[in-house]
N, C-alpha and C positions, 0 to 999 in steps of 0.2 A: 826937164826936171818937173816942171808945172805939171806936166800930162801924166807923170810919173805919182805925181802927190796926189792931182785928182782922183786918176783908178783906184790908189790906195785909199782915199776916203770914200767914196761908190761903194765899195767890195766891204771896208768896214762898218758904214748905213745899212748895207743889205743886211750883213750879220746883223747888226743890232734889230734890225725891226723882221726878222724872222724870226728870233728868238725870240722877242716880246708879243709876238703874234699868235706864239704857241699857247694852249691853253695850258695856265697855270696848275691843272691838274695832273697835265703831264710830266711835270715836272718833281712828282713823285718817285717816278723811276728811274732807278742809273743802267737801266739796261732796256736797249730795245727790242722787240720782240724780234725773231730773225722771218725771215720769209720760207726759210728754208722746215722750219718745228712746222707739225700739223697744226692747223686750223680748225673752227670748231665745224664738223661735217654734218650732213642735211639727214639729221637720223633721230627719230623719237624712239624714247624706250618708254614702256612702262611695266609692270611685272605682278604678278600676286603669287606668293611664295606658302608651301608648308609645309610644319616637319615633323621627323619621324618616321612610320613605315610608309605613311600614304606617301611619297616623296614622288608621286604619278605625274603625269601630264594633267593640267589644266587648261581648260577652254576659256577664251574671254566670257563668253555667254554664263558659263557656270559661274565664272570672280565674282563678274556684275551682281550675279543671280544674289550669291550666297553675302555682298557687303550692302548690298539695296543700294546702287551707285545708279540716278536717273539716268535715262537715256539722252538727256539732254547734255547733262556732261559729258557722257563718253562721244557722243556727236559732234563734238564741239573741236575733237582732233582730226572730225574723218568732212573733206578726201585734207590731210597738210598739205600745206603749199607748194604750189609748183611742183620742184622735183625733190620736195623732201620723202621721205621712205617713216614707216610704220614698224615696229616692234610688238607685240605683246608677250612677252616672256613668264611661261610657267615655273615652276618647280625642276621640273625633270631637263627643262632644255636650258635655265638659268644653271645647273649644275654642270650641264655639259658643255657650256658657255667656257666655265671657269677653269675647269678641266684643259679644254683646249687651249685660253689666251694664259694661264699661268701654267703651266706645266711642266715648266723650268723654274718654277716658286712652289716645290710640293709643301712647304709650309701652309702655305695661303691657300692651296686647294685641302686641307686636312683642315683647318680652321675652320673653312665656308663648312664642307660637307659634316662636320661634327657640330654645330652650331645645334639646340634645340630649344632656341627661345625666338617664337616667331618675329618680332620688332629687329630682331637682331643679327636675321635672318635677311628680312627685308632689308634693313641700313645699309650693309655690309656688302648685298648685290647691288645696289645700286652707284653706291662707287666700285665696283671692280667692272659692272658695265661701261663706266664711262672711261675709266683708266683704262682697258684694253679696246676699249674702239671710239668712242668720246661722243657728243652727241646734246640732245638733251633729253634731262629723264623728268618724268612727274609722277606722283602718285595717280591712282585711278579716282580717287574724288577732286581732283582738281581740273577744272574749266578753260582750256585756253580763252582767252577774252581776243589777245591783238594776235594777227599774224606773224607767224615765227619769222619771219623774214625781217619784222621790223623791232624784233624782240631789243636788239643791240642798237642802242642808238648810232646813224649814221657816221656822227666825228669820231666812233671809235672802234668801225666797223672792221677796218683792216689791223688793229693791234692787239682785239680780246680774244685770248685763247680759254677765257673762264668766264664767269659770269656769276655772281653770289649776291645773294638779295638778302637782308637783314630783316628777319622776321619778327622783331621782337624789341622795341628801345623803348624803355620808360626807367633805364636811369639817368643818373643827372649826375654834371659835371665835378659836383662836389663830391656825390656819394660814392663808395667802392660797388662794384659791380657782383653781385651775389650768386652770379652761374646762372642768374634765371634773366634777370633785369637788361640784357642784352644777349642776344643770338640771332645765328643764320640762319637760312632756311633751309632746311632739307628735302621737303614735298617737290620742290622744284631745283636742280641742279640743271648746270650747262658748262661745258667743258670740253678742250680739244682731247683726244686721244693722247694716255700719257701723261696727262697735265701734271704737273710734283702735288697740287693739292691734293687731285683722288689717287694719284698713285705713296703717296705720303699716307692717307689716309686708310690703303689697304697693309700697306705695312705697319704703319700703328696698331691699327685692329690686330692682325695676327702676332706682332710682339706683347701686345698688352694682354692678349686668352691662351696666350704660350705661358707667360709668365705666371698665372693666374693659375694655371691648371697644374704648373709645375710648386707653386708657393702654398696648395691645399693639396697636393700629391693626388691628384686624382685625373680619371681622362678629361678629355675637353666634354667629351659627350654627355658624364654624368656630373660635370659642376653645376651648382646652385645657385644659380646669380640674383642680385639684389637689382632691383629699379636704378640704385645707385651705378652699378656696372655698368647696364644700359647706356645710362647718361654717358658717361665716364669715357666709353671703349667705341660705342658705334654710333651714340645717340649727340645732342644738340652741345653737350662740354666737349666733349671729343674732337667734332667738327669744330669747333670754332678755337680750342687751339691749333687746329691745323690751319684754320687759314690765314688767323693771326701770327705763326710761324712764319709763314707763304709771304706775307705782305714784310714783314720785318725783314727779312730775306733779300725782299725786290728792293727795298730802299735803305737799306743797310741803316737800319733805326729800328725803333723800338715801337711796332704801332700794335695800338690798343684799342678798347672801345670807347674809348677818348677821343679818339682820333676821328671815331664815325660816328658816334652818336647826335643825334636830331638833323644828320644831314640829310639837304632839299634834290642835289644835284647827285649824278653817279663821280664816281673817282676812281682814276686809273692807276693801278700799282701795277708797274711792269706791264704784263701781261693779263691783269688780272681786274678787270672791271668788279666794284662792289655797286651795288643800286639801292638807293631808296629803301624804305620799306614798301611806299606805292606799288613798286613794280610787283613783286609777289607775296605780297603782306597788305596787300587794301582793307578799311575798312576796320581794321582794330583799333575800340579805341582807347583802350590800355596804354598804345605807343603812337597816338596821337594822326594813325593812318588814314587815308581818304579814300573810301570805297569808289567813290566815283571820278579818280584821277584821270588824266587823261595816260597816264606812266602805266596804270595796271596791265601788267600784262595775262594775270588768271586769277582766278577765285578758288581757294581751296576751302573744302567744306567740315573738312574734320572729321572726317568716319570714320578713321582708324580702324582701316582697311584690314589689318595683320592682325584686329583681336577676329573679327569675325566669321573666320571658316567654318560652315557646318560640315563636320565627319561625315553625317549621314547621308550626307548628297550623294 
């Protein structure tokens, strides 16, 4: 009976100090990621996009040429690590992209290819990139700094299928959040293949300019969209209801930017690591970021890439 009582208390020690040993981040999520969902696979995108008739192939040489993107940035991807793989996606081959991985969603292929506002053009391929093969994507003005390999920090290397960096926190805990005062980053996304965020994200986009186009009676091709739109459908409001859906989801609560703001560490929901602003937001000091962290993992420059296509090229 003794030897009886002791294995039962052994067996309920173990439990107790496993469970306390866990980091209390993880304890975020009521679900664990399975082994079996993709993982996030060794593949860079990046893409310069335009529209209308010129809908041609682009050359990286020409993107660079035509946004003045240094050679030192775009150097700064090549050779990726180990056995990661390279992407540069044009116009003509980012449509046939979409063509091929949605083509049992002719919605979401009629949305992309009627699109004729450049930012919104770009937004929009870069989550259906990642939602049909996953990866991670960057704008062309942005700098890897650390190797991709060590992008995820180790404790959480085997359960992040996402990876969202908060680009923007200078509200405060009292104040309501204004659509601007908190957001995530877009320049830099990371994500398995599939993930509900970007694939949430391409269905939102295509319900939201279906709706739109159907509520002014007109095609998608000739609507008139506001800066607001933007925000709204592809841009930084947009994303960041979707990830705040995403996380509310994993932990069956109500998480806000309360929840992350001025935070020092990363935290796991479910599957879905959030970082820092260090990690891909260095150096702003609006939101209080440190360019020279040792967390950065790239520096983006802000060229806005999508206004600058010369026609005449």
């Amino acid at each position: 009976m003794r030897i009886v009582l002791f294995v039962f208390a052994a067996i309920a020690c173990l439990l107790f100090l496993t469970s306390t040993s866990t980091p209390a981040i993880r304890q975020l999520s009521l679900r664990k990621p399975s082994v079996s969902e993709p993982q996030i696979p060794n593949q860079v995108w990046q893409c310069y996009t335009t529209v209308g008739p010129r809908n041609t192939s682009i050359t990286h040489h020409s993107a660079l040429k035509a946004t003045k993107i240094g050679a030192n940035i775009v150097a700064s991807w090549f050779p990726v690590d180990g056995d990661w793989s390279y992407r540069f996606i044009g116009s003509e081959v980012g449509t046939k992209f979409v063509k091929e991985h949605f083509k049992y969603q002719q919605d979401v292929v009629d949305v992309y290819t009627s699109l004729r506002v450049p930012v919104m053009v770009s937004d929009f391929l870069r989550y259906l990139l990642l939602a049909g093969e996953g990866g991670i994507y960057a704008d062309s003005d942005v700098e890897m700094i650390k190797p991709l390999q060590d992008w995820v920090p180790e404790d959480y290397r085997n359960v992040t299928r996402a990876m969202v960096g908060i680009e923007v926190d200078h509200a405060s805990k009292e104040a309501e959040d204004d659509g601007w005062a908190f957001r995530f980053t877009q320049h830099t996304l990371v994500a398995a293949k599939g993930h509900p965020i970007m694939t949430n994200m391409v269905r939102n986009v295509t319900d939201k300019m279906l709706a739109l186009a159907e509520e002014k009676h007109t095609k998608m091709s000739e609507l008139e969209l506001h800066d607001r739109d933007v925000v709204r459908i592809t841009g930084p409001r947009g994303f960041k209801d979707i990830v705040f859906e995403h996380l509310s989801k994993e932990t069956d609560s109500t998480v806000g930017w309360r929840n992350l703001t001025g935070m020092k560490e990363p935290k796991l929901f479910g599957d879905t690591l959030i970082v820092p602003i260090n990690f891909f937001a260095g150096g702003q000091s609006h939101s209080g970021s440190d360019g020279s962290s040792p967390d950065k993992r790239v520096q983006h420059y802000w060229k806005g890439t999508w206004r600058h296509w010369d026609e005449s090229m």
